[in-house]
MARMARSE-819151 format. One record per residue (C-alpha): residue in three letters; y, z, x. Coordinates in Angstrom, 2 decimals. Layout:
N
<'ala'; <Y; Z; X>>,
...
//
This chain:
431
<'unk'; <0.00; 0.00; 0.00>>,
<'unk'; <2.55; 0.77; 2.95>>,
<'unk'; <1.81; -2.14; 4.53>>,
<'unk'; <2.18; -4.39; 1.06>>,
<'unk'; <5.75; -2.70; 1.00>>,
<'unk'; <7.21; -3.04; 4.11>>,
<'unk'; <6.32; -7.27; 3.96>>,
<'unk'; <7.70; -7.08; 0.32>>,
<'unk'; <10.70; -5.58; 1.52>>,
<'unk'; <11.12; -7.44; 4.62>>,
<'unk'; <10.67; -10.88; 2.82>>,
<'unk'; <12.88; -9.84; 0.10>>,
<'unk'; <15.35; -8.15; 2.33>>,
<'unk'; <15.66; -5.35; -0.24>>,
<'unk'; <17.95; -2.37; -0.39>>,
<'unk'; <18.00; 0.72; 1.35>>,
<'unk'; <19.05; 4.43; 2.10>>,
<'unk'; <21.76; 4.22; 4.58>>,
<'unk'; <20.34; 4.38; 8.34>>,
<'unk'; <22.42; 4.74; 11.28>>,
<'unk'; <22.07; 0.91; 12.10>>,
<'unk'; <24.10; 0.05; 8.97>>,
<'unk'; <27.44; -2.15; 9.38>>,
<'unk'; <30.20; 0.18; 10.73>>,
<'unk'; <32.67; 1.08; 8.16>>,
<'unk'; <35.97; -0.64; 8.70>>,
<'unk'; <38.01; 0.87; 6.00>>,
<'unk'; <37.34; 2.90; 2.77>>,
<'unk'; <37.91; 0.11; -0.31>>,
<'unk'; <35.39; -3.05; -0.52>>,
<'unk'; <36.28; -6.34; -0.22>>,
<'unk'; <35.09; -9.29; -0.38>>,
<'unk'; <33.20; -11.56; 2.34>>,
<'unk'; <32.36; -14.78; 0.92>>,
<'unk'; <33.14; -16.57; -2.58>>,
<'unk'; <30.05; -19.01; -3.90>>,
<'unk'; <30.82; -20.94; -6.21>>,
<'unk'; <32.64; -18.96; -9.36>>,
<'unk'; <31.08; -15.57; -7.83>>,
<'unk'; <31.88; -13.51; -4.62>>,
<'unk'; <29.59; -11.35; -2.30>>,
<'unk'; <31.58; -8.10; -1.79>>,
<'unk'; <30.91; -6.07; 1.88>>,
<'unk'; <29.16; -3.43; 0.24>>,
<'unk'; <26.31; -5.99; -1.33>>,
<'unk'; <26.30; -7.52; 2.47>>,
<'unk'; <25.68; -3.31; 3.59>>,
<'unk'; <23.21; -2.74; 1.41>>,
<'unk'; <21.13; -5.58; 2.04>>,
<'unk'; <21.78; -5.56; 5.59>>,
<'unk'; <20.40; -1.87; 5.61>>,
<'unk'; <17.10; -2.96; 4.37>>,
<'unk'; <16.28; -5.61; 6.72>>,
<'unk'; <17.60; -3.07; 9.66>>,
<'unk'; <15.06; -0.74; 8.87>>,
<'unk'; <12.49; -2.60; 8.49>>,
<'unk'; <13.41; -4.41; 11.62>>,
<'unk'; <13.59; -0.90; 13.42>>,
<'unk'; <9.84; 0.21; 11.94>>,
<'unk'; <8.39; -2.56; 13.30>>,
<'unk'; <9.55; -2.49; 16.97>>,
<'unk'; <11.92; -5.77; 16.12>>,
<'unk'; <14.43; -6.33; 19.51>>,
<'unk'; <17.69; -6.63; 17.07>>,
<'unk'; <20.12; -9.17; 17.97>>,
<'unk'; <23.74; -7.76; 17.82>>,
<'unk'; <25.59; -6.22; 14.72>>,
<'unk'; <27.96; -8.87; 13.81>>,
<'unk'; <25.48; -11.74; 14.46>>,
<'unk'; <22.92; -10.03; 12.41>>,
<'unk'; <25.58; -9.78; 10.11>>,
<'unk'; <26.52; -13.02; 9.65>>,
<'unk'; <22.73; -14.14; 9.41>>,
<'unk'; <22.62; -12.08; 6.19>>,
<'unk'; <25.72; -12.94; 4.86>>,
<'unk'; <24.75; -16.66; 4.96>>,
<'unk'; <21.30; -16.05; 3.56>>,
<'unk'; <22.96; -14.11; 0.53>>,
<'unk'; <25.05; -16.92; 0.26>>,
<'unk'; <22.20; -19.48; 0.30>>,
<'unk'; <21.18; -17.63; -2.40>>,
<'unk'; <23.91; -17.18; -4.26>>,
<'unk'; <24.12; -20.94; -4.49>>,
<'unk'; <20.46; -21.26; -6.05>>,
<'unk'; <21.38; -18.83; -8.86>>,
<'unk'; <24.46; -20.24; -9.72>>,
<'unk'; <22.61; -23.92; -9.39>>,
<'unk'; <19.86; -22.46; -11.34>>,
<'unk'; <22.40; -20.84; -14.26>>,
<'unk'; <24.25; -23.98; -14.96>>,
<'unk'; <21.03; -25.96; -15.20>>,
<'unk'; <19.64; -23.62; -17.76>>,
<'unk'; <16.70; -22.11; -15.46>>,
<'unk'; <15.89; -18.17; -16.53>>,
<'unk'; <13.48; -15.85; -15.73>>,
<'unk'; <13.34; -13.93; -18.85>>,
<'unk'; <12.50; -9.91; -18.91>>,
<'unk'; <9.28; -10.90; -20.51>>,
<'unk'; <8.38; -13.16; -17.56>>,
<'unk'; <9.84; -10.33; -15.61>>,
<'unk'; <7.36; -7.85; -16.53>>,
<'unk'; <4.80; -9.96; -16.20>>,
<'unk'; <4.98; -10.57; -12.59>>,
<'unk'; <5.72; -6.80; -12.09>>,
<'unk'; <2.62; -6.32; -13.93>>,
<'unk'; <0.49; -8.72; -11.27>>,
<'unk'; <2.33; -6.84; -8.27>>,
<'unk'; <1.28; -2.98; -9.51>>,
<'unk'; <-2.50; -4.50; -10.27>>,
<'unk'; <-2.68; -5.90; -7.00>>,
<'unk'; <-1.88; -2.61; -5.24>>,
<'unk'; <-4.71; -0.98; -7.95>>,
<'unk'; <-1.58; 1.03; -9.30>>,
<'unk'; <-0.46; 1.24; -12.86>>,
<'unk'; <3.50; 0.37; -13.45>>,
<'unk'; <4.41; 3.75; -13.69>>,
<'unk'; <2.63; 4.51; -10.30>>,
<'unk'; <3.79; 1.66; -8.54>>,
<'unk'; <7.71; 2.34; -9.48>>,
<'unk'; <6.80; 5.43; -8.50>>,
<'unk'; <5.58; 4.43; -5.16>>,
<'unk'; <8.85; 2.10; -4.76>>,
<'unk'; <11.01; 4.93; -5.54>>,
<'unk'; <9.06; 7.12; -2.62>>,
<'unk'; <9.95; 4.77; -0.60>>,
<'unk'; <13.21; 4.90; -0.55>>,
<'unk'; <13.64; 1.59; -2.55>>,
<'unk'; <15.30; 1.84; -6.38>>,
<'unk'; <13.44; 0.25; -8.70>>,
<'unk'; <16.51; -1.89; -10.83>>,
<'unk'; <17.10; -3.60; -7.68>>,
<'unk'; <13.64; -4.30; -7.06>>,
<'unk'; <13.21; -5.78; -10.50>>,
<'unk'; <16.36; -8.26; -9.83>>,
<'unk'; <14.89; -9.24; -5.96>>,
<'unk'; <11.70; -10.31; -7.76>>,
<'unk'; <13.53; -11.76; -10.68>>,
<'unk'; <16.08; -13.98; -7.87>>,
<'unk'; <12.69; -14.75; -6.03>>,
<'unk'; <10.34; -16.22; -9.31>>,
<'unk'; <14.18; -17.97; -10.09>>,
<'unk'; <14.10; -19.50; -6.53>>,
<'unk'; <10.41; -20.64; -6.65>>,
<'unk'; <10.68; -22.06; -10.22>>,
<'unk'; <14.06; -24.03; -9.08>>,
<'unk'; <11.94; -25.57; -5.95>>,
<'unk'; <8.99; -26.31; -7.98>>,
<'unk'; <11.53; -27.90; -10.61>>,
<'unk'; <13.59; -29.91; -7.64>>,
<'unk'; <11.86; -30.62; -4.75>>,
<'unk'; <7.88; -30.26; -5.53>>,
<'unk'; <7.71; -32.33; -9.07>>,
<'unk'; <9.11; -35.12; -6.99>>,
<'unk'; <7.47; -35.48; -4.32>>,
<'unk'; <5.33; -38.93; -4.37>>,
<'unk'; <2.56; -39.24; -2.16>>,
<'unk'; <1.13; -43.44; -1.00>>,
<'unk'; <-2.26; -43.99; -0.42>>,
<'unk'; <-1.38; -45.95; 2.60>>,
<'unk'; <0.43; -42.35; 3.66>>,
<'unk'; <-3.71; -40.75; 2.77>>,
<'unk'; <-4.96; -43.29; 4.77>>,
<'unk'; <-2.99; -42.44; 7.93>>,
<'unk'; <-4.11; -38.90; 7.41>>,
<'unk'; <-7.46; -39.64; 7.75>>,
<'unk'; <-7.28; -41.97; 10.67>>,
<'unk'; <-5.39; -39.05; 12.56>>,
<'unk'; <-7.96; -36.91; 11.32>>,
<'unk'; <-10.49; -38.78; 12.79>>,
<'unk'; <-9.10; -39.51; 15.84>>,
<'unk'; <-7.59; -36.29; 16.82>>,
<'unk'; <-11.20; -34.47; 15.65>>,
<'unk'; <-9.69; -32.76; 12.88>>,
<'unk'; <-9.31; -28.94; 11.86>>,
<'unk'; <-7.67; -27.10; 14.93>>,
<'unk'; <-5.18; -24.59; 13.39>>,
<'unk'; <-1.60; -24.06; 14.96>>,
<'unk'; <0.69; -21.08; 15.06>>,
<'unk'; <4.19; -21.90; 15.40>>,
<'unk'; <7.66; -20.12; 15.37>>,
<'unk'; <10.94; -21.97; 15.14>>,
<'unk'; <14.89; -21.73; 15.02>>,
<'unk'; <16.63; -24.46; 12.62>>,
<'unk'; <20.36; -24.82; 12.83>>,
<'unk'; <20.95; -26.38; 9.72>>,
<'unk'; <24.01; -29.40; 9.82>>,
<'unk'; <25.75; -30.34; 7.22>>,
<'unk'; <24.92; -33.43; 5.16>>,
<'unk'; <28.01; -35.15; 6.26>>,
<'unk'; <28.61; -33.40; 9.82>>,
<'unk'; <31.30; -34.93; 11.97>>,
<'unk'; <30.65; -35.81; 15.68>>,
<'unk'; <32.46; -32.53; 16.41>>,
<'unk'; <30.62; -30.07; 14.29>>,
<'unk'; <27.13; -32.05; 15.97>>,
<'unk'; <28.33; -31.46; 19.06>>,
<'unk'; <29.23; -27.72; 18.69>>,
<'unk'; <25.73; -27.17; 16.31>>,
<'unk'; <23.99; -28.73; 19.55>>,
<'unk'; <25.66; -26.60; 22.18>>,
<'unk'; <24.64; -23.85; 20.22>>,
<'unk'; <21.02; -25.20; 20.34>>,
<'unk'; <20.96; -25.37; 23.93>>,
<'unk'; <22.28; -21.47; 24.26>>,
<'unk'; <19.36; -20.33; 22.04>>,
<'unk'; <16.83; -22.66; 23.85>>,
<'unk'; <18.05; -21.77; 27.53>>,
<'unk'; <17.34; -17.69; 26.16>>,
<'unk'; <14.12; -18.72; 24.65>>,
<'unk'; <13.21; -20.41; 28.25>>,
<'unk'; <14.67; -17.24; 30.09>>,
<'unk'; <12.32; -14.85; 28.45>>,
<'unk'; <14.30; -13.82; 25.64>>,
<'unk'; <12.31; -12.07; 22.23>>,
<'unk'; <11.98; -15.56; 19.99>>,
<'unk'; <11.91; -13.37; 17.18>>,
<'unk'; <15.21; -11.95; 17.96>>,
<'unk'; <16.69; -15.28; 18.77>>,
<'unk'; <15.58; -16.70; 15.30>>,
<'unk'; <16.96; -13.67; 13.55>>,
<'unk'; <20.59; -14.34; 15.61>>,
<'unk'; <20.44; -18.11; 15.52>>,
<'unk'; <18.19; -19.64; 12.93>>,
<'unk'; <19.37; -21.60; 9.52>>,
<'unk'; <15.47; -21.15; 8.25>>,
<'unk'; <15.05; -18.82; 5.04>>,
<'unk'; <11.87; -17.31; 7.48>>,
<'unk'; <14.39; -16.18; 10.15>>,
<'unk'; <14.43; -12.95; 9.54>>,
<'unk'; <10.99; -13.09; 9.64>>,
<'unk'; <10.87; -14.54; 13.34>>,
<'unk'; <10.63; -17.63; 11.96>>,
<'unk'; <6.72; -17.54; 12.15>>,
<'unk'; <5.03; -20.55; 10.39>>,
<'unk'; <2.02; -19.29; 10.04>>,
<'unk'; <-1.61; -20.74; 11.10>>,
<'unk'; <-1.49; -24.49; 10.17>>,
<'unk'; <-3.30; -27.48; 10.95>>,
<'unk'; <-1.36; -30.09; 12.17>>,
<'unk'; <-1.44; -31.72; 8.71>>,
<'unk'; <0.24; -29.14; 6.91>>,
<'unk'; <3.41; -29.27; 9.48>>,
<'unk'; <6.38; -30.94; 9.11>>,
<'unk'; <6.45; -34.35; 10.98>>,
<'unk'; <8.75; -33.29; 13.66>>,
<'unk'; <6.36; -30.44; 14.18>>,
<'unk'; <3.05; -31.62; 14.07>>,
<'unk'; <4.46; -34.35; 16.49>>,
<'unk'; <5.31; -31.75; 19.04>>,
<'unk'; <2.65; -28.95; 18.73>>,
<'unk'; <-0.19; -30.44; 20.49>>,
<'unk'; <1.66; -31.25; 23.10>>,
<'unk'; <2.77; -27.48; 24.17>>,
<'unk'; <0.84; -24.92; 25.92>>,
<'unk'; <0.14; -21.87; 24.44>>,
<'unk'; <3.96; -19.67; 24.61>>,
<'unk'; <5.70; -22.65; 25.36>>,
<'unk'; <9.11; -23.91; 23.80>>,
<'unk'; <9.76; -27.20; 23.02>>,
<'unk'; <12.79; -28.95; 23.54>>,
<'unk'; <15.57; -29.11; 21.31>>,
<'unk'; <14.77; -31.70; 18.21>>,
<'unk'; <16.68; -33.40; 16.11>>,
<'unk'; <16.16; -34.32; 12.69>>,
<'unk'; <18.09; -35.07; 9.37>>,
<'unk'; <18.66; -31.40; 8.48>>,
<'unk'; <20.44; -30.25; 12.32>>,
<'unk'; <18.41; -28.62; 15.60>>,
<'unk'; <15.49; -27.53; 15.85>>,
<'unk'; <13.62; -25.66; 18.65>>,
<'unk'; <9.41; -25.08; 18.23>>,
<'unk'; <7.42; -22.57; 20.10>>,
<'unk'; <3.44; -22.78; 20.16>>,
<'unk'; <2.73; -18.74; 19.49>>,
<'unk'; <-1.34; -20.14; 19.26>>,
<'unk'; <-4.32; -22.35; 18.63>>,
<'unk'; <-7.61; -22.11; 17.40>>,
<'unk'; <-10.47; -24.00; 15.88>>,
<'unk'; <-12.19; -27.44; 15.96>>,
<'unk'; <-14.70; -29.56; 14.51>>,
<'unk'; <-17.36; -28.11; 11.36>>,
<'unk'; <-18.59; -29.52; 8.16>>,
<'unk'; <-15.54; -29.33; 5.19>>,
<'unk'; <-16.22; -27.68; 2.31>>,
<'unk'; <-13.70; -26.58; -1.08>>,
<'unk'; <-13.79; -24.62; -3.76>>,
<'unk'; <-14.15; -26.07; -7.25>>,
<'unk'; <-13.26; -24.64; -10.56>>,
<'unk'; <-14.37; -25.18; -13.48>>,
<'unk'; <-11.71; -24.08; -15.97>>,
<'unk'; <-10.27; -24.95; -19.62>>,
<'unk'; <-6.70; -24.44; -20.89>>,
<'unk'; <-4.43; -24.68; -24.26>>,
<'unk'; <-1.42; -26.17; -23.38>>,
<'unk'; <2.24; -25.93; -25.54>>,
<'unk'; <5.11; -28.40; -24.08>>,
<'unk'; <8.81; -26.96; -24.16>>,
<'unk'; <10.86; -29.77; -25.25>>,
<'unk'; <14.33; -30.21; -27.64>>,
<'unk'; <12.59; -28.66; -30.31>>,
<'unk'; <9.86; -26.49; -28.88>>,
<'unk'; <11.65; -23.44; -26.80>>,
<'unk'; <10.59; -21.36; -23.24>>,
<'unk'; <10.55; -18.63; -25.80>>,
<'unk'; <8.69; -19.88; -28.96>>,
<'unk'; <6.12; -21.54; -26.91>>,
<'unk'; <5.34; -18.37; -24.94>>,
<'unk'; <5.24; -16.17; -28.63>>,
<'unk'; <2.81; -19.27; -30.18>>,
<'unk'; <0.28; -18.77; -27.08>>,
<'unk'; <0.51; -14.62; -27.42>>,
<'unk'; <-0.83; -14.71; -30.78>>,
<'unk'; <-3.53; -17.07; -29.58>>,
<'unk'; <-4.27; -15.59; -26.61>>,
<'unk'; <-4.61; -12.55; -29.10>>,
<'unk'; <-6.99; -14.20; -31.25>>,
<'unk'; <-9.23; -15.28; -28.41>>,
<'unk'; <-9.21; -11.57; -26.79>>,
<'unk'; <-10.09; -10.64; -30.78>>,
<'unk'; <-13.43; -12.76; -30.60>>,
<'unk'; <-12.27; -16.31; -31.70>>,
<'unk'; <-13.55; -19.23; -29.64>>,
<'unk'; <-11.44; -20.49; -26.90>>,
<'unk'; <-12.31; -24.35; -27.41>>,
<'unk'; <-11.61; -24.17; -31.21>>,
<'unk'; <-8.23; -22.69; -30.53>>,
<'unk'; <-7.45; -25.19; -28.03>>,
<'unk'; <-8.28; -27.91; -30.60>>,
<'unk'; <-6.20; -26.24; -32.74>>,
<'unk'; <-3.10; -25.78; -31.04>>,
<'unk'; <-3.13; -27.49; -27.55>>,
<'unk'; <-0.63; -30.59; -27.10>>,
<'unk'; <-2.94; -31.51; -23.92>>,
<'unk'; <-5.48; -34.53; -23.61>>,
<'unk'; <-8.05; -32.08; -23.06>>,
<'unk'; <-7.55; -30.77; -26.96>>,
<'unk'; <-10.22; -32.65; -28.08>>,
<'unk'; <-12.97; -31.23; -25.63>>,
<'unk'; <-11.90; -27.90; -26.15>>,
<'unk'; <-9.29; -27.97; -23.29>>,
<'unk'; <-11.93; -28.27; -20.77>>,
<'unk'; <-10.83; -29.95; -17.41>>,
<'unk'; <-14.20; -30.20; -15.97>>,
<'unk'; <-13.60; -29.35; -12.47>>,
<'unk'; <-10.83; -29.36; -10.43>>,
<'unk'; <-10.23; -29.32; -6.76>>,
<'unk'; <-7.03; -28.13; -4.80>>,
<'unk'; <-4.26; -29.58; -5.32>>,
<'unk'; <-5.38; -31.48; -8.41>>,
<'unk'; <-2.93; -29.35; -10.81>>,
<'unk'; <0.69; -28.46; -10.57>>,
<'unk'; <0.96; -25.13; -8.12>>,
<'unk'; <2.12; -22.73; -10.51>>,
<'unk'; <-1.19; -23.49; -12.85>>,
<'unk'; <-3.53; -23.49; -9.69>>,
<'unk'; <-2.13; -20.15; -8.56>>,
<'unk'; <-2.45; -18.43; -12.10>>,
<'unk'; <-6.04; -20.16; -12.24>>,
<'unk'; <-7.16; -19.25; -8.47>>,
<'unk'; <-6.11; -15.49; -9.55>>,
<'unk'; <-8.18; -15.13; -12.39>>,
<'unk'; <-12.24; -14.46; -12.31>>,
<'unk'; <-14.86; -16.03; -14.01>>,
<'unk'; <-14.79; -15.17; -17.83>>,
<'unk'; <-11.55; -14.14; -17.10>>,
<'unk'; <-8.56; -14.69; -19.30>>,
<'unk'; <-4.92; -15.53; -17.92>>,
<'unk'; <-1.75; -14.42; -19.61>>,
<'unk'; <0.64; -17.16; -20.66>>,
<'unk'; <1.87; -18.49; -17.32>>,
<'unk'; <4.47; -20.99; -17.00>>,
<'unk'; <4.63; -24.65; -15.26>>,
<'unk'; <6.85; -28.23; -15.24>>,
<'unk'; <4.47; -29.35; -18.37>>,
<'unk'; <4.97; -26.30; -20.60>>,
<'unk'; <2.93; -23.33; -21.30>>,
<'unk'; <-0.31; -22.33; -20.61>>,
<'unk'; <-3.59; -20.43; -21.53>>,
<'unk'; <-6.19; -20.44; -18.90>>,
<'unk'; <-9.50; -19.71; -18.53>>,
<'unk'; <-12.22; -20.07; -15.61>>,
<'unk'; <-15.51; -20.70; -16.48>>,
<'unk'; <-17.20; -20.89; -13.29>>,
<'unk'; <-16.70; -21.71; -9.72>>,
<'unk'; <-18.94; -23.45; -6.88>>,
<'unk'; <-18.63; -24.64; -3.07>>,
<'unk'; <-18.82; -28.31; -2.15>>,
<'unk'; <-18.59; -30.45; 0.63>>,
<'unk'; <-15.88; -32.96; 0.24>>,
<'unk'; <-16.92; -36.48; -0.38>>,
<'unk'; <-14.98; -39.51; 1.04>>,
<'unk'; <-12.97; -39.21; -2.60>>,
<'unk'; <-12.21; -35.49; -2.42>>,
<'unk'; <-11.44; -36.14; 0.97>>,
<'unk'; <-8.26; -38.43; -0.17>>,
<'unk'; <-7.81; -35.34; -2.32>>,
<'unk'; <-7.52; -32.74; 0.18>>,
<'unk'; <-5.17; -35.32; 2.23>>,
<'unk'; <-2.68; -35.57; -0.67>>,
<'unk'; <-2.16; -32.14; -0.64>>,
<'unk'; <-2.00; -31.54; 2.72>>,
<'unk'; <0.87; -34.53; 2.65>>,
<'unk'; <2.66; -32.90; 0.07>>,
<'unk'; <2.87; -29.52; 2.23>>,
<'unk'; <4.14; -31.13; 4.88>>,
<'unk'; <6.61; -33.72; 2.74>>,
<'unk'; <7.76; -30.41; 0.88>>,
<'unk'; <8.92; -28.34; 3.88>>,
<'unk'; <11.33; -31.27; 4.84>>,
<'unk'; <12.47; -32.11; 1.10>>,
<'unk'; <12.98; -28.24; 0.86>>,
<'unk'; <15.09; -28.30; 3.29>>,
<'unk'; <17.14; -31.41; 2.89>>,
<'unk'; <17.44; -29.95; -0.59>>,
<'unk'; <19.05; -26.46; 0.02>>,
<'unk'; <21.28; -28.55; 3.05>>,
<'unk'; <22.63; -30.93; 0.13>>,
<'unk'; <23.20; -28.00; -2.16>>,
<'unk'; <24.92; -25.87; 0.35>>,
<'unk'; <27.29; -28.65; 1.06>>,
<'unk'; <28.19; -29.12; -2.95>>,
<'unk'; <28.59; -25.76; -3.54>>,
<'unk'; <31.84; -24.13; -2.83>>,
<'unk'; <31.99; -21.61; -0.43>>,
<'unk'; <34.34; -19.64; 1.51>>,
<'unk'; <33.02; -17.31; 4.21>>,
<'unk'; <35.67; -14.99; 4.91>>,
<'unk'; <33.31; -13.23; 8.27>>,
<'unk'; <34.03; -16.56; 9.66>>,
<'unk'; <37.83; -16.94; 9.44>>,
<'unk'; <37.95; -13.06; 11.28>>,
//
């Protein structure tokens, strides 16, 4: 449970007691440090968050980078943020408290604690529960707006699949990379002045990172990424699951090197291999076998009324009625007439918010209403198997992979483009 709650915190840089580390006061009164859009981030919000991810920093042995650069690495993060809500308001995108509770729900069960325990537990911690609800409500608010902007739109080619595969096979095919980088995002329109100082300030983080400097600190101080405060750590990842620029570059480091500084369409970049492992083995995947009642949200069907239609179905089932006659019944899917059976399904072969709800759920096992870009949603899993991927479920497993790699860079490009539409004036940088 400890563990679970410092990495919650950490990723969502929540609130904290006042530490010793926190920003020095400069004068009694707030006031404010940056205006997004029609809103403003006042120092005091910029304090309190910045006390969270100091003392979480400080429990885990973190070299910090200095106050005000630390400092102005939050205060650009909360304003990257700032500029997804207010994107994600005027577009009509809400996580309502229903949805909410829901995913607070998930959280407690996964830590085998009831709500009441697990609030309880937050609160020990030193972390108030309001603010936790709104972090988690901002972060399902940011995931739905990428899923609704960046991941619906992704198109992958079949000639794209079939240069996967070649590599594949050529390169022998499932070693596993762990990489840590620094982006310095440029603007969309950058001058040749603004390139020039972005890429002077690349070459200052990579000549540290070459002289034996902590990368970790050096993403927190210089990095653009939203995993900088994290140390920018990527993760294991084959090389098909990194972005281009990445994947291009990884197998050509040594263990604890650092690559050069890169440049791509969203500003700098500098790579450094943390690890490798693996090699060739027989492929296998997991297959489920799973049905689902399905109601669209359109003009005339809302978020709302389609979530209340599926709770008193979903109550009926739980009640003893049959699944597949309900789906007949009610579902708007293809699948209606079979009950809402989709036979089975590989990775990747739904939309990721109904694969996640779906991988989640056991055998037998009944989902709640969960929400993705089609509608609503009833699942249920009826059974699951191992099976070696054919030449066709190969092509499968390459899509996805593409897409994983296609959405880190589209992610990207996308926050870049909205940063530079969104007004913003950071007042730390004009001191």
């Amino acid at each position: 449970m400890t563990r679970f709650l410092t990495a919650l915190c950490l990723l969502l840089s929540l609130f904290a007691l006042p530490t010793k580390t926190v920003l020095a006061e400069t004068q009694d009164a707030d006031f404010i440090v940056a205006v997004v859009g029609d809103g403003v981030i006042t120092h005091n919000e910029l304090k309190s968050r910045l006390a969270g991810v100091l003392r979480q920093l400080e429990k885990q042995g973190t070299p910090l980078p200095p106050q005000d650069v630390l400092e102005r690495q939050m205060l650009e993060r909360m304003i990257m943020e700032r500029a997804q809500f207010s994107y994600a308001k005027e577009s009509g995108l809400r996580i309502d408290d229903a949805q909410l509770e829901q995913a607070l729900g998930r959280i407690a069960a996964g830590n085998n604690l009831s709500p009441a325990q697990f609030r309880s537990a937050l609160e020990k911690d030193g972390v108030s529960y309001a603010q936790f609800r709104e972090e988690i409500r901002g972060e399902m608010t940011m995931a739905r707006l990428r899923e609704r902007e960046v991941e619906s739109k992704l198109v992958v080619s079949e000639g794209e699949i079939d240069n996967y595969l070649a590599n594949q096979t050529a390169s022998g095919g499932n070693e596993e990379y762990q990489l840590a980088h620094i982006l310095l995002r440029a603007p969309e329109s950058a001058s040749p002045e603004q390139l020039q100082k972005l890429r002077l300030r690349g070459e200052q983080a990579l000549a540290k990172a070459r002289g034996g400097d902590n990368f970790a600190e050096l993403t927190a101080a210089y990095s653009d990424a939203p995993d900088a405060l994290q140390g920018g750590n990527l993760g294991w990842r084959p090389l098909s699951r990194l972005p281009q620029l990445y994947a291009e570059i990884a197998g050509r480091l040594g263990e604890g090197q650092v690559s050069d500084l890169l440049r791509s369409s969203a500003g700098f970049h500098i790579v450094k291999l943390l690890g490798k492992r693996g090699g060739n083995g027989p492929v296998s995947i997991q297959q489920t076998h799973a049905r689902h009642i399905l109601i669209r949200v359109n003009e005339v069907t809302s978020e709302s009324e389609a979530k209340h239609k599926l709770d008193i179905v979903r109550e009926r089932i739980v009640n003893g009625q049959d699944f597949a006659e309900q789906a007949r019944l009610y579902s708007q899917d293809g699948s209606a007439a079979k009950g809402g059976d989709l036979g089975w399904l590989n990775p990747g072969d739904t939309v990721p918010e109904f694969e996640r709800a779906m991988n989640a759920l056991k055998p037998g096992e009944l989902s709640e209403v969960v929400q993705s870009p089609f509608g609503m949603h009833l699942i249920q899993v009826i059974e699951r198997r191992e099976k070696d991927v054919s030449a066709e479920r190969q092509r499968t497993v390459a899509r996805q992979a593409i897409r994983e790699r296609k959405l880190d860079e589209a992610y990207q490009d996308w926050l870049r483009q909205l940063r530079d539409r969104t007004y913003v004036e950071n007042r730390l940088e004009q001191q």
